[in-house]
C-alpha positions as CSV (number, residue, x, y, z in Angstrom):
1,X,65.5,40.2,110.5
2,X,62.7,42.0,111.4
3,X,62.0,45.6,111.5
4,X,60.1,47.5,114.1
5,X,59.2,50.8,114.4
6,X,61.9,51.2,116.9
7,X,64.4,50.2,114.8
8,X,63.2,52.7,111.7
9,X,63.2,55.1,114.8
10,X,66.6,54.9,115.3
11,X,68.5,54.6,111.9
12,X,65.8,57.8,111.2
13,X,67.6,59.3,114.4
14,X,71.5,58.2,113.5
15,X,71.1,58.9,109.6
16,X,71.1,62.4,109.7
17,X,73.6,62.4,112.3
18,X,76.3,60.6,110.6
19,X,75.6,62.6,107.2
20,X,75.7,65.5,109.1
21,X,79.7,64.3,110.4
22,X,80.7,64.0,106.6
23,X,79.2,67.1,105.6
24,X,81.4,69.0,108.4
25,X,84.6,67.1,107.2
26,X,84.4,68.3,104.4
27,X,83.7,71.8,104.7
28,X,86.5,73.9,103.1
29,X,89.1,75.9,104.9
30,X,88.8,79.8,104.5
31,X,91.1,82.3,104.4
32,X,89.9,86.1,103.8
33,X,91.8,88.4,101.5
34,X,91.0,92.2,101.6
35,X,92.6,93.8,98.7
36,X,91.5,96.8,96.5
37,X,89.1,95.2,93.2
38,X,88.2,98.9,92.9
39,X,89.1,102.4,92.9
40,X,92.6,104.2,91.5
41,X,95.0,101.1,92.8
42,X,92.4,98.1,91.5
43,X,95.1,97.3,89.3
44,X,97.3,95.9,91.9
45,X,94.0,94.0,93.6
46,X,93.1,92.1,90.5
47,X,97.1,91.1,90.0
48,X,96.7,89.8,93.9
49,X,94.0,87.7,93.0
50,X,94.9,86.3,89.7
51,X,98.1,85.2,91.7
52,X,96.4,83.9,94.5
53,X,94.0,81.9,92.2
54,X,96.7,80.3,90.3
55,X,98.3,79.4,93.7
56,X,94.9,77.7,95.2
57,X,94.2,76.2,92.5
58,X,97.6,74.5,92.1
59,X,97.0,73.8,95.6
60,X,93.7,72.1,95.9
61,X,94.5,70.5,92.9
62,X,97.6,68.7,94.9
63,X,95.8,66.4,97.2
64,X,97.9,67.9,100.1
65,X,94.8,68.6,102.4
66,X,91.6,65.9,102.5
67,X,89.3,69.3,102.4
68,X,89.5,72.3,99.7
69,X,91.0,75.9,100.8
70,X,88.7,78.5,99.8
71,X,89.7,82.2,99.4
72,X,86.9,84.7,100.5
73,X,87.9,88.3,98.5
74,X,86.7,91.7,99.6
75,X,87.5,94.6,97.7
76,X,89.0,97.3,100.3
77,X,89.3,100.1,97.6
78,X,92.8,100.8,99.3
79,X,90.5,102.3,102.0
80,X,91.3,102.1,105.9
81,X,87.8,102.6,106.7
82,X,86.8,100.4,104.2
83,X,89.7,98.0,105.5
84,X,88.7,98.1,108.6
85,X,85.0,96.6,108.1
86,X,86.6,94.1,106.4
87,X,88.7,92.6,108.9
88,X,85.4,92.9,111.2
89,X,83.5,91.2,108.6
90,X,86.2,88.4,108.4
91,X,86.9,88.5,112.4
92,X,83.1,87.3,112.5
93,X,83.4,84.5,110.0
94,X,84.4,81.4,112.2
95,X,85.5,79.7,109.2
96,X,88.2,82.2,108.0
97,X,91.3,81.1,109.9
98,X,94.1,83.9,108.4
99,X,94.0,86.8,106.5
100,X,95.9,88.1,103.3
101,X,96.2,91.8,102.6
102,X,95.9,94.6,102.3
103,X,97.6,96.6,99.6
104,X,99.0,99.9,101.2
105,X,101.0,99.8,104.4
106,X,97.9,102.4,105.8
107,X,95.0,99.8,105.0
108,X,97.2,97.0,106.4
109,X,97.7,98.4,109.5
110,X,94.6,99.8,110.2
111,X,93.1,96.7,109.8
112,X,96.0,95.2,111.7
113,X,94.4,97.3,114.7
114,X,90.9,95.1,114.4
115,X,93.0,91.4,113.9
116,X,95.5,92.3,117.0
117,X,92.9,92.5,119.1
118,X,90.6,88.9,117.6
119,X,93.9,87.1,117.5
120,X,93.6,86.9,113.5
121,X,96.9,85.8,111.8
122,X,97.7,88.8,109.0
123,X,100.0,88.2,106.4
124,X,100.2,91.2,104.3
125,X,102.2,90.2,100.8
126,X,103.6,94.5,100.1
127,X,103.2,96.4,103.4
128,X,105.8,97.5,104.0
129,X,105.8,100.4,106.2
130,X,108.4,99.3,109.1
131,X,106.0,100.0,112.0
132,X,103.7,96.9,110.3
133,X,104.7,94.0,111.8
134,X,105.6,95.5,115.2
135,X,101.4,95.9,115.9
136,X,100.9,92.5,117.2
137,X,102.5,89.1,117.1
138,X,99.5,88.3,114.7
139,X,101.0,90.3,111.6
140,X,103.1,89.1,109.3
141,X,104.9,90.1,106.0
142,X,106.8,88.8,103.3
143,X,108.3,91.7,101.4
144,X,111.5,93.3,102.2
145,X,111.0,97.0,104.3
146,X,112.4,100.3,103.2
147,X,114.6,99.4,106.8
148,X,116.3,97.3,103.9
149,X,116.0,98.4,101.1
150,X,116.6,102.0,101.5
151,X,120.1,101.0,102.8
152,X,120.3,98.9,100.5
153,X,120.2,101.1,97.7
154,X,122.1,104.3,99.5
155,X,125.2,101.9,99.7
156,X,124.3,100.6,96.0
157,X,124.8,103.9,94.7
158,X,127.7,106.0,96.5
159,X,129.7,102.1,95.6
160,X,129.1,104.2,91.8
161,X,130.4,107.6,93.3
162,X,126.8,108.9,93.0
163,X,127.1,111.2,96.3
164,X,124.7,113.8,95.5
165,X,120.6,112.3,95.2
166,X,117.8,113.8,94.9
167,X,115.1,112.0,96.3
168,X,111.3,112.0,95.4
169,X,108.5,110.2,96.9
170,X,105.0,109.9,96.8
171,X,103.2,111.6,99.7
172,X,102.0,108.5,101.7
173,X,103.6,106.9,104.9
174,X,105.2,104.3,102.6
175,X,106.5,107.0,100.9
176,X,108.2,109.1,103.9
177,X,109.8,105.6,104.6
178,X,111.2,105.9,101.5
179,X,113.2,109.0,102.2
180,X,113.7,108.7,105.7
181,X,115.7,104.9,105.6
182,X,117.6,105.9,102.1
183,X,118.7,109.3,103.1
184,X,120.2,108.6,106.8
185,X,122.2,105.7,104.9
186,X,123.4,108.4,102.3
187,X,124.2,110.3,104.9
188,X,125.7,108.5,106.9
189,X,128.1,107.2,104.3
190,X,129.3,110.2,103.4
191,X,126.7,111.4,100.7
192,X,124.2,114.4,100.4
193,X,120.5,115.1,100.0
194,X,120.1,117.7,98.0
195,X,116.4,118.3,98.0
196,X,114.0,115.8,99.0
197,X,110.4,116.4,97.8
198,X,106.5,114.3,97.4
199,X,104.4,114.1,95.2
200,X,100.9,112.9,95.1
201,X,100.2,109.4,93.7
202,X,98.7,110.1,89.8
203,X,100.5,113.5,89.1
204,X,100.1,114.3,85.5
205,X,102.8,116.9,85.5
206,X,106.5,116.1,86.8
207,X,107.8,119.0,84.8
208,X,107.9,121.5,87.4
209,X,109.5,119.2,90.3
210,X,112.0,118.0,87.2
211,X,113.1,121.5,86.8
212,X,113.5,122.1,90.8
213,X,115.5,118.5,90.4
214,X,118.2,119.7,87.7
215,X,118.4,123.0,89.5
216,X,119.8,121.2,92.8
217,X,122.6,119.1,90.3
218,X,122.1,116.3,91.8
219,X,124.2,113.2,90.8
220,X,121.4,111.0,90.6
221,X,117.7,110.6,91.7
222,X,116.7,108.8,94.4
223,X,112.7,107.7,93.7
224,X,109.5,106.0,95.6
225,X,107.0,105.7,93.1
226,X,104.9,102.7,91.0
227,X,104.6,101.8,87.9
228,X,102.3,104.5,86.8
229,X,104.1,107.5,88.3
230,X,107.0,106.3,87.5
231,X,106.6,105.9,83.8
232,X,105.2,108.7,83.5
233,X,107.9,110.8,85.7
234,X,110.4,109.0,82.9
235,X,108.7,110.2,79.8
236,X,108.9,114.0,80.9
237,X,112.5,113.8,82.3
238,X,113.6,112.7,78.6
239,X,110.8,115.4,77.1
240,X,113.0,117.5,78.6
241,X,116.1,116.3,77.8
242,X,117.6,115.7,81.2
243,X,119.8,112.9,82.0
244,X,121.0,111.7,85.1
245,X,120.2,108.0,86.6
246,X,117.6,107.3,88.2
247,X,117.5,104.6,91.0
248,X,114.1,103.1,92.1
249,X,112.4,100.5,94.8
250,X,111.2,97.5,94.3
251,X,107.7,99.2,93.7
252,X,108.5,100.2,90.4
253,X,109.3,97.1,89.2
254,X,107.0,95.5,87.0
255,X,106.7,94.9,83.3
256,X,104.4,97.7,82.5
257,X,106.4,100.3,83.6
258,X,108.6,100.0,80.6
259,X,105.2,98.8,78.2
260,X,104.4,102.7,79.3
261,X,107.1,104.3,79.2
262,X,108.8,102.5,76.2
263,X,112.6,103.3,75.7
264,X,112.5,106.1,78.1
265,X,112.5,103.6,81.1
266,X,116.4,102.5,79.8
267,X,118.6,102.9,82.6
268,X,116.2,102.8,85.2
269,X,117.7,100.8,88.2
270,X,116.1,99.4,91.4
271,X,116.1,96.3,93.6
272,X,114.0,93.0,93.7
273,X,113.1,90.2,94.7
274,X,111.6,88.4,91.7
275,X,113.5,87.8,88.4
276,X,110.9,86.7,86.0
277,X,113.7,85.3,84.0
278,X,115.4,83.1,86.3
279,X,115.7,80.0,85.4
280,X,114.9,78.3,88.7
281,X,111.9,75.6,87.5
282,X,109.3,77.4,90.0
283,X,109.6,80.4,88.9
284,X,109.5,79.5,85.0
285,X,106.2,77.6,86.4
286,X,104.7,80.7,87.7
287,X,105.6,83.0,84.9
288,X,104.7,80.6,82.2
289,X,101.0,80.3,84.6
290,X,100.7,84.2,85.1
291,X,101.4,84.8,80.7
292,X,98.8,82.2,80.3
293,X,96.8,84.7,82.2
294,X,97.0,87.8,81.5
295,X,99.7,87.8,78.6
296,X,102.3,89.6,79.9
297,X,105.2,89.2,82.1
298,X,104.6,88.9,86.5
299,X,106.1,92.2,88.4
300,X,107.2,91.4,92.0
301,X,104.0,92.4,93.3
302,X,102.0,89.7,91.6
303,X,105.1,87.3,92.5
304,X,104.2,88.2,96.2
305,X,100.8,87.7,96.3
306,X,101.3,84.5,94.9
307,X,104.0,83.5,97.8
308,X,102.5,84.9,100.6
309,X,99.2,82.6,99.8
310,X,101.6,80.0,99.3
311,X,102.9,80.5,102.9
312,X,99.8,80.8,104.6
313,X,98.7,77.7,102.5
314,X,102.1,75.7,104.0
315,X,100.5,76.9,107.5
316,X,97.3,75.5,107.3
317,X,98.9,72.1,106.0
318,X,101.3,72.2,109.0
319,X,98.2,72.5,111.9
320,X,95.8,70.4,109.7
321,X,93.3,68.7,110.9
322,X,93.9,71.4,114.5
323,X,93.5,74.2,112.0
324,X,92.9,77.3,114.5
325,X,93.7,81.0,114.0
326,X,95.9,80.8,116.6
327,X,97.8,77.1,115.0
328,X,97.9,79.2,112.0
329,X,99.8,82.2,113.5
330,X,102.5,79.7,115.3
331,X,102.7,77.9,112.1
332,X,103.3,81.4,110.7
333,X,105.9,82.1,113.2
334,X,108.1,78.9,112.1
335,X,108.6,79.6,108.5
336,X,111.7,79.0,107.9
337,X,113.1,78.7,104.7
338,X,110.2,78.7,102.4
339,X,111.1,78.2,98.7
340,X,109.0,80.8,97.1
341,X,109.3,82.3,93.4
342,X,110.6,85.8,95.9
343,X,113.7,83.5,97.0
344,X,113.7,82.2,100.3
345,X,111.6,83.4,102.8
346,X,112.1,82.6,106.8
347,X,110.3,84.8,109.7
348,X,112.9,86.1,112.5
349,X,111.4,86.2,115.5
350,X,109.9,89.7,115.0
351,X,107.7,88.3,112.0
352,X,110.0,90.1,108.8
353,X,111.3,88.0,106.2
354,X,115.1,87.4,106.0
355,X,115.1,87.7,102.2
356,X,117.9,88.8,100.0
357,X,117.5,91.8,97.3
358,X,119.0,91.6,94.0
359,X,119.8,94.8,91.7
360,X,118.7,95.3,88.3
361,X,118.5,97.3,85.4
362,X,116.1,98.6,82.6
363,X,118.8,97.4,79.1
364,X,116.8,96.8,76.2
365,X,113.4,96.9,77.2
366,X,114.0,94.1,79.8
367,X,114.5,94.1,84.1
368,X,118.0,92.7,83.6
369,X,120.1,91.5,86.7
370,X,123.1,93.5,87.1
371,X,126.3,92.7,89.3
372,X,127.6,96.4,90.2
């Protein structure tokens, strides 16, 4: 065979061409994840993103897609402002087809504001503000709302013949959906508020709102706080030698509560959605990843994280190779009966998880399921 210069010409021409195909195949999928790596909630960001790292990894480790997922992580500071010029900075990446995050209800839905109107999917693993998902049909969630829970835990709690709750919060919209969905349950079952108060998130000093607490004689304490707050708010209540029981939300649960607050968190109850020590072979595979980790026990929050990635993962499998924001959303939309470490998850069709709660209780320095 002879080559001409024609012939060079044209394999010069078609060469780059065809390498230029492959490259593009194999360009990874991208999905953006604005959570707060800085600032006085960091904490929670970096549990986001060790979970969502164990979950990608496992993932492009499986062979399930013929390209790699990549995660793209901007630290929001738990910052709507900051959240916001996230969600434009990930609206103008091409590449990112859905979004995970934020932390706080009010970051998430401010955001929420800037993906409704891009037609981002949003898939926020702890917001949980009930007017979150009702933005857009591009926001989703996968934690249970204070719609739920608060009910939830109102019924839990006069079933014991505790009647009369205080009930504390923090002073955040999360918060105020904390009262608001627990007390008109107590209410309307027959119980009693008999003070309702916030505080802001890092008070150092309970003592004074303790003493307005045991002057109302309540029967119990109703309480919307994390970790932090809330070990802390447990150390002064036995300081002072007051003892009534103290019910929580799911916020509160997680492993370092009690590593803070030591044998002053026994009796602590609250709902969930993760049991670290279920025996169910996923979740032993995730706790056993998560230790290896970072040494401890998972809260829920870190449990999740690591199923909402695992959700928007399924998505993207389900539309691949028509992987589009908007494929992504509808792919979103059909979840139905996920197997996640959180139970079950399915989206109704206004985008909240049908998910079922579980009660536990603080008995010998361990969240222990409880049947009452």
């Amino acid at each position: 065979m002879t080559v001409t210069r024609r012939t060079l010409v044209g394999i010069a021409l078609v060469a780059p061409l065809s390498f230029a195909g492959t490259a593009f195949a194999a360009d990874p999928i991208k999905i953006g994840y604005q959570l707060p790596l800085t600032g006085n909630t960091a904490q929670y960001g970096q549990d986001f993103k060790t979970a969502a790292e164990i979950a990608l990894d496992r993932f492009n480790a499986s062979g399930k897609l013929p390209v790699k997922v990549e995660i793209v992580y901007e630290d929001s500071r738990s910052d709507a402002k900051e959240g916001v010029a996230i969600a434009r900075k990930f609206v103008d990446d091409e590449k990112i087809v859905g979004v995970l995050g934020d932390f706080t209800s009010g970051v998430s839905m401010a955001a929420a504001q800037v993906y409704k109107e891009a037609g981002m999917p949003q898939l926020s693993q702890t917001a949980s503000h009930p007017d979150y998902a009702k933005i857009s049909e591009w926001q989703f969630r996968n934690i249970t709302t204070q719609a739920g829970e608060g009910p939830y835990n109102a019924d839990w709690m006069v079933s014991k013949g505790l009647k009369k709750v205080a009930v504390i919060a923090e002073q955040t919209d999360w918060g105020q959906s904390v009262t608001k969905y627990f007390s008109d349950e107590l209410t309307a079952k027959g119980g009693t508020v008999v003070m309702t108060e916030y505080f802001n998130r890092g008070t150092p000093d309970f003592r004074s709102l303790l003493a307005k607490i045991e002057r109302a004689k309540p029967d119990a304490i109703y309480t919307g706080f994390f970790y932090e707050d809330g070990a802390n708010f447990l150390k002064q209540m036995k300081q002072l030698g007051y003892a009534v029981p103290v019910f929580s939300t799911s916020a509160a649960h997680n492993q370092k509560l009690i590593e803070l607050a030591g044998p002053d968190a026994e009796g602590l109850s609250l709902t969930t959605n993760f049991l670290p020590n279920s025996p169910k072979p996923e979740v032993k595979s995730f706790v056993e990843a998560w230790v290896k980790a970072r040494g401890a026990e998972p809260g829920q929050f870190p449990a999740q994280a690591f199923d909402a990635v695992n959700i928007m993962l399924d998505a993207i499998v389900k539309t691949y190779p028509k992987t589009t924001r908007a494929s992504v959303r509808d792919a979103l939309a059909a979840t139905k009966d996920f197997p996640g470490v959180t139970g079950v998850t399915t989206f109704g069709p206004d985008r909240e998880p049908v998910k079922q709660l579980s009660k536990v209780r603080v008995v010998g320095g361990v969240f222990s399921p409880v049947a009452e």
